[in-house]
Structure formats: structure tokens, C-alpha cells
Gaussian input, Z-matrix of N, CA and C with variables (Angstrom, degrees):
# hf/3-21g

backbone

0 1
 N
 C     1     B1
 C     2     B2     1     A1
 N     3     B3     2     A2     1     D1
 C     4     B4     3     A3     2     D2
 C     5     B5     4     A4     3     D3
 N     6     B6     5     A5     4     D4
 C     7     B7     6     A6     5     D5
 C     8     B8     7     A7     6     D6
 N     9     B9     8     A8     7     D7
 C    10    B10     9     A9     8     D8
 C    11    B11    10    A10     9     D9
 N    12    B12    11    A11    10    D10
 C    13    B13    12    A12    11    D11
 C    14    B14    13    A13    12    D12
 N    15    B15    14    A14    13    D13
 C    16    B16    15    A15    14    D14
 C    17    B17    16    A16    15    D15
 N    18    B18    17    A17    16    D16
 C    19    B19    18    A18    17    D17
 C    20    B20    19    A19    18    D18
 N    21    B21    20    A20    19    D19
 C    22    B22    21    A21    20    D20
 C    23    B23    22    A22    21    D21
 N    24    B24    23    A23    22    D22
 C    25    B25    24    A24    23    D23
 C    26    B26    25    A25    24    D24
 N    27    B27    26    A26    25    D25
 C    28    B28    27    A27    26    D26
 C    29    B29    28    A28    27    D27
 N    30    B30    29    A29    28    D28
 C    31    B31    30    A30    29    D29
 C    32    B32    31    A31    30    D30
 N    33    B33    32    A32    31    D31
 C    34    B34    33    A33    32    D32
 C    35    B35    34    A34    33    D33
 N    36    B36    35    A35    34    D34
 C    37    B37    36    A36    35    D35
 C    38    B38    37    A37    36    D36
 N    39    B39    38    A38    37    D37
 C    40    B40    39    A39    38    D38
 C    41    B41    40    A40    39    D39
 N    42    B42    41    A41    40    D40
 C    43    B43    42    A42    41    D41
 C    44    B44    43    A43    42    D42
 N    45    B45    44    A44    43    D43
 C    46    B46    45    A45    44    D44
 C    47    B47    46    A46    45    D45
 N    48    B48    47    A47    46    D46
 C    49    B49    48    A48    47    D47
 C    50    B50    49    A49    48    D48
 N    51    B51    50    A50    49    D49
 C    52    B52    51    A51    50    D50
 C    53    B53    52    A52    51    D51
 N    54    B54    53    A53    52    D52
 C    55    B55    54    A54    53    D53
 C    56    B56    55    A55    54    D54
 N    57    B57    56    A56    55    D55
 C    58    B58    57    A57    56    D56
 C    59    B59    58    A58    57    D57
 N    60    B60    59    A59    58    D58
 C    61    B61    60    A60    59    D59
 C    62    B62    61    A61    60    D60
 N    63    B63    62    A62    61    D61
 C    64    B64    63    A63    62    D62
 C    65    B65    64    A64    63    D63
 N    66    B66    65    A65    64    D64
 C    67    B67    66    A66    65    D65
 C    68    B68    67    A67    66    D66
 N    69    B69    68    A68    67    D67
 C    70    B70    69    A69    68    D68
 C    71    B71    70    A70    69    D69
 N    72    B72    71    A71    70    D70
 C    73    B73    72    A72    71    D71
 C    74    B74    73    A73    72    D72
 N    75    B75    74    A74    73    D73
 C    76    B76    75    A75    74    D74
 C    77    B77    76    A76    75    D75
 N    78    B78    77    A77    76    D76
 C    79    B79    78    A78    77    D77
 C    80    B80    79    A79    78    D78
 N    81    B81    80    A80    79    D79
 C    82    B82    81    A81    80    D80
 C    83    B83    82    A82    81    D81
 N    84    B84    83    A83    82    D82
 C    85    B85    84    A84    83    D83
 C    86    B86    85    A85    84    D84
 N    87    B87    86    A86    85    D85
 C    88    B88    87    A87    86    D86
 C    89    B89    88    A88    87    D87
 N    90    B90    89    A89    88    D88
 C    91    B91    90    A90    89    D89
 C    92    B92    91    A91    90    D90
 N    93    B93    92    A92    91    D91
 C    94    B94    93    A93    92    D92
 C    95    B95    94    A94    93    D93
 N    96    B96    95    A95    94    D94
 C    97    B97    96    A96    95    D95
 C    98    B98    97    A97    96    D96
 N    99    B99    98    A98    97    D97
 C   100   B100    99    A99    98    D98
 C   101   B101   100   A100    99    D99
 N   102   B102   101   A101   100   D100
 C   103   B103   102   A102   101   D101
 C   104   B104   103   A103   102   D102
 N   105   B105   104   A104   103   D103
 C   106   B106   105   A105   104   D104
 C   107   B107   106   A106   105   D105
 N   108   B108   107   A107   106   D106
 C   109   B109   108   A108   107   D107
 C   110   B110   109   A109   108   D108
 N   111   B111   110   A110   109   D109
 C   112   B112   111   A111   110   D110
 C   113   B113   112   A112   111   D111
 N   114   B114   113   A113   112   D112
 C   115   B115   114   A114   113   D113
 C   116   B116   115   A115   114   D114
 N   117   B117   116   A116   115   D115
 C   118   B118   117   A117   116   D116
 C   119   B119   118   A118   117   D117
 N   120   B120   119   A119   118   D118
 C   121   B121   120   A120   119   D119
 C   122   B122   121   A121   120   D120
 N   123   B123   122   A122   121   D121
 C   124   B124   123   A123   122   D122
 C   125   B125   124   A124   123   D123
 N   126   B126   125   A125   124   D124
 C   127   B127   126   A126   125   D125
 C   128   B128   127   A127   126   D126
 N   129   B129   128   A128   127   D127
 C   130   B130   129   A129   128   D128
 C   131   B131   130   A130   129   D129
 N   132   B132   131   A131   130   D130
 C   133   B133   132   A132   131   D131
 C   134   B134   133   A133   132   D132
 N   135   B135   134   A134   133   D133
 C   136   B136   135   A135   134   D134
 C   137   B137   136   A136   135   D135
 N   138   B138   137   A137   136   D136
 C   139   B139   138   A138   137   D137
 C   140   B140   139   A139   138   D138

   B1=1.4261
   B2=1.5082
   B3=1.4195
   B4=1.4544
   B5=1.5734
   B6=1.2767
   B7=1.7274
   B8=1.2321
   B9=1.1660
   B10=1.7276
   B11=1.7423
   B12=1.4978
   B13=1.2150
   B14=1.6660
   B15=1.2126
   B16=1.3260
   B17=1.6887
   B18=1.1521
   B19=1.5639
   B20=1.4441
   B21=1.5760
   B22=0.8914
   B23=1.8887
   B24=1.4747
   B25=1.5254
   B26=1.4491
   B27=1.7329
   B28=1.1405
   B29=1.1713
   B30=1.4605
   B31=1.8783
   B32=1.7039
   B33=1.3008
   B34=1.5361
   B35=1.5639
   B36=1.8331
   B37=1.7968
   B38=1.3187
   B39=1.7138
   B40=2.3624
   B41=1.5699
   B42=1.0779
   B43=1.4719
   B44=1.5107
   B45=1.2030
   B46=1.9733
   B47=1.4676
   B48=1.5017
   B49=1.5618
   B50=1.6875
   B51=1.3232
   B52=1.5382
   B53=1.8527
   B54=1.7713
   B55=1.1958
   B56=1.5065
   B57=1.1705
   B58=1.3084
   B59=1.6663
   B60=0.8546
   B61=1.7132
   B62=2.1204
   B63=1.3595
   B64=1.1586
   B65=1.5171
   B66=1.4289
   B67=1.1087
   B68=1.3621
   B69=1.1120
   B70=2.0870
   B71=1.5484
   B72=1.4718
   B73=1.7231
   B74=1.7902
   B75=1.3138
   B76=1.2620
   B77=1.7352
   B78=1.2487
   B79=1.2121
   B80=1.3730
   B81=1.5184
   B82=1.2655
   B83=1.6877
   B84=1.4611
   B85=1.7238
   B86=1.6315
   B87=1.6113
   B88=1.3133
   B89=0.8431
   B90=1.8072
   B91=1.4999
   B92=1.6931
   B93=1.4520
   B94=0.8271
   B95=1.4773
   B96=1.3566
   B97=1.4267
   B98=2.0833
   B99=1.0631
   B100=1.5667
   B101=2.2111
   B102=1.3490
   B103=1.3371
   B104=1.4908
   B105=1.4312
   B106=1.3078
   B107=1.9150
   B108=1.2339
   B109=1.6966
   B110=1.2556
   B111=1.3610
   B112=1.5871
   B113=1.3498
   B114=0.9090
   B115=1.5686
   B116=1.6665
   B117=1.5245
   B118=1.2690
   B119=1.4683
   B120=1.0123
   B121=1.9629
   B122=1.2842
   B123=1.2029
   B124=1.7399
   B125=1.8427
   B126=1.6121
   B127=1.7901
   B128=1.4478
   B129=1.7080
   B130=1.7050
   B131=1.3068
   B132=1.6105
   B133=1.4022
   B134=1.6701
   B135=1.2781
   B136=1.4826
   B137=1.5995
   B138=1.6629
   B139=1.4524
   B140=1.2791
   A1=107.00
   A2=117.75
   A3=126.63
   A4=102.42
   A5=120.77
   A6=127.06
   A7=129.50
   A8=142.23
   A9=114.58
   A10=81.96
   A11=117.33
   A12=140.46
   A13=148.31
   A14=109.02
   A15=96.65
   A16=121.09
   A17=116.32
   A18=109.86
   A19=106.93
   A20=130.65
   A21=127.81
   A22=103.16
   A23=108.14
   A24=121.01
   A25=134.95
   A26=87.58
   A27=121.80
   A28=122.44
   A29=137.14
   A30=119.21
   A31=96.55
   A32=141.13
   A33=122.41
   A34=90.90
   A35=80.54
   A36=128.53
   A37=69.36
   A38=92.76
   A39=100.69
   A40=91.75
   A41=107.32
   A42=132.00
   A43=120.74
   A44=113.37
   A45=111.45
   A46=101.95
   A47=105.41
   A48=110.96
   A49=88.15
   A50=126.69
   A51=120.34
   A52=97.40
   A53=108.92
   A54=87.66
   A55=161.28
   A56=98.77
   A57=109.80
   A58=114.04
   A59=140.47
   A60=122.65
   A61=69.00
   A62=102.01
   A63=125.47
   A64=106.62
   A65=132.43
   A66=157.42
   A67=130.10
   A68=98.03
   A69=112.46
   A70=99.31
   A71=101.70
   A72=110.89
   A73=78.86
   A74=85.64
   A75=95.49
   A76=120.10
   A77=135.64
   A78=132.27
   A79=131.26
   A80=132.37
   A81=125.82
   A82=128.13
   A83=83.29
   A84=97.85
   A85=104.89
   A86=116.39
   A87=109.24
   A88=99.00
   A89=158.75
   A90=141.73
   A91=94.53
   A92=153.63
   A93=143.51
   A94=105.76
   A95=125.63
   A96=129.97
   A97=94.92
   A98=82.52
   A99=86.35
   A100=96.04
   A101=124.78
   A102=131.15
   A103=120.73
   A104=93.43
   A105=96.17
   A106=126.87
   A107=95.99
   A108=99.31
   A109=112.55
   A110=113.84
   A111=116.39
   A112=123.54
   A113=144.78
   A114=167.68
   A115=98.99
   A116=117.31
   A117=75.76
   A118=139.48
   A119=87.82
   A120=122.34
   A121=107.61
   A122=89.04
   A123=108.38
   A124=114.61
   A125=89.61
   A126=94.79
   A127=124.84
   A128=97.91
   A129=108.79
   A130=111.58
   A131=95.19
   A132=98.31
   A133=110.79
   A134=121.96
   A135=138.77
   A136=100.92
   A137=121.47
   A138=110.11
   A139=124.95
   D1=146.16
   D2=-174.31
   D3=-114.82
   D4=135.67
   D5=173.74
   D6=-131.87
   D7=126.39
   D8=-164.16
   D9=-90.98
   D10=153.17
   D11=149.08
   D12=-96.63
   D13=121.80
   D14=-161.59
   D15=55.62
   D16=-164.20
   D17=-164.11
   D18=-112.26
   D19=36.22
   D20=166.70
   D21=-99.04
   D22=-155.51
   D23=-169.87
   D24=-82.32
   D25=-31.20
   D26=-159.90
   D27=-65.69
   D28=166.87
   D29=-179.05
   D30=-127.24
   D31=165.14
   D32=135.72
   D33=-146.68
   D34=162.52
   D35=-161.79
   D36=-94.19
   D37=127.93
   D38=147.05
   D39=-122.47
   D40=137.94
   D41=147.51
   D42=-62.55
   D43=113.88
   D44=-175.33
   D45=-119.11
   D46=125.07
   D47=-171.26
   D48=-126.45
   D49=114.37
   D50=149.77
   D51=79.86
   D52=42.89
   D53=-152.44
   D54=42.62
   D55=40.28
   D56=-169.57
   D57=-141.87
   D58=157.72
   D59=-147.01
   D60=-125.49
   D61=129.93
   D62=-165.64
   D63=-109.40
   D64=-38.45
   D65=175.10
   D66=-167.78
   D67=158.97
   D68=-172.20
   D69=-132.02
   D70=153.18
   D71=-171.30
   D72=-151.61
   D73=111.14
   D74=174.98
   D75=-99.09
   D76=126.50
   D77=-174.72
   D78=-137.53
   D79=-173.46
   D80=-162.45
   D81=-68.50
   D82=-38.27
   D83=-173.19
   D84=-148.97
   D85=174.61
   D86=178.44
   D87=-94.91
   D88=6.66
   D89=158.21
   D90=-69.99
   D91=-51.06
   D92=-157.01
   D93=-73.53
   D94=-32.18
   D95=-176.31
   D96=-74.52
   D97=-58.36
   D98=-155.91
   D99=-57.76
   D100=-7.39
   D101=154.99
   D102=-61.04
   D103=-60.60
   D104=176.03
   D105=-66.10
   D106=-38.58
   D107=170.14
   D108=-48.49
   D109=-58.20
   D110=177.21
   D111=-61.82
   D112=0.48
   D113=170.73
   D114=-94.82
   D115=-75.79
   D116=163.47
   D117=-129.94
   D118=77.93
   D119=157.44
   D120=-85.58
   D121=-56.86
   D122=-165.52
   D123=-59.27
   D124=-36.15
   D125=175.23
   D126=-101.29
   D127=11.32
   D128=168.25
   D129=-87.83
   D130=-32.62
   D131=-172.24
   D132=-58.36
   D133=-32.43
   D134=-156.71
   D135=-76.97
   D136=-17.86
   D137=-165.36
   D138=-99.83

């Protein structure tokens, strides 16, 4: 999932395992988040 935070630019990916936010990838913008999510969406879907 991609979120903008606070009132800057920025977007971040959390990872949710067991309900529980497992990791954050924090990045520049939400086209780069919302790239990367779909990538891997796309290679979860495959496993």
C-alpha cells in the first residue's frame, strides 16, 4: 500500500504480515511507490 505522509511529497510502501506493518520503504513520490507496489503485486501473485 502507498500513502502520502504528513505534508511533504513523499509516498511509503508498508509491508503487513499477520496484521502487523512488518516494514516501510520509504520513497520520493507516489508514482514511484505506486510502481513499485505493482511490481510487487505482480510477483506475489506468481508464487
Amino acid at each position: 500500500m502507498a500513502g502520502r505522509c504528513g505534508s511533504d511529497t513523499g509516498a511509503t510502501i508498508f509491508r503487513v504480515t499477520d496484521s502487523k506493518v512488518t516494514a516501510a520503504l520509504r520513497l520520493p513520490d507516489a508514482e514511484s511507490a505506486l510502481q513499485l507496489a505493482h511490481i510487487h503485486h505482480e510477483l506475489a501473485a506468481t508464487e
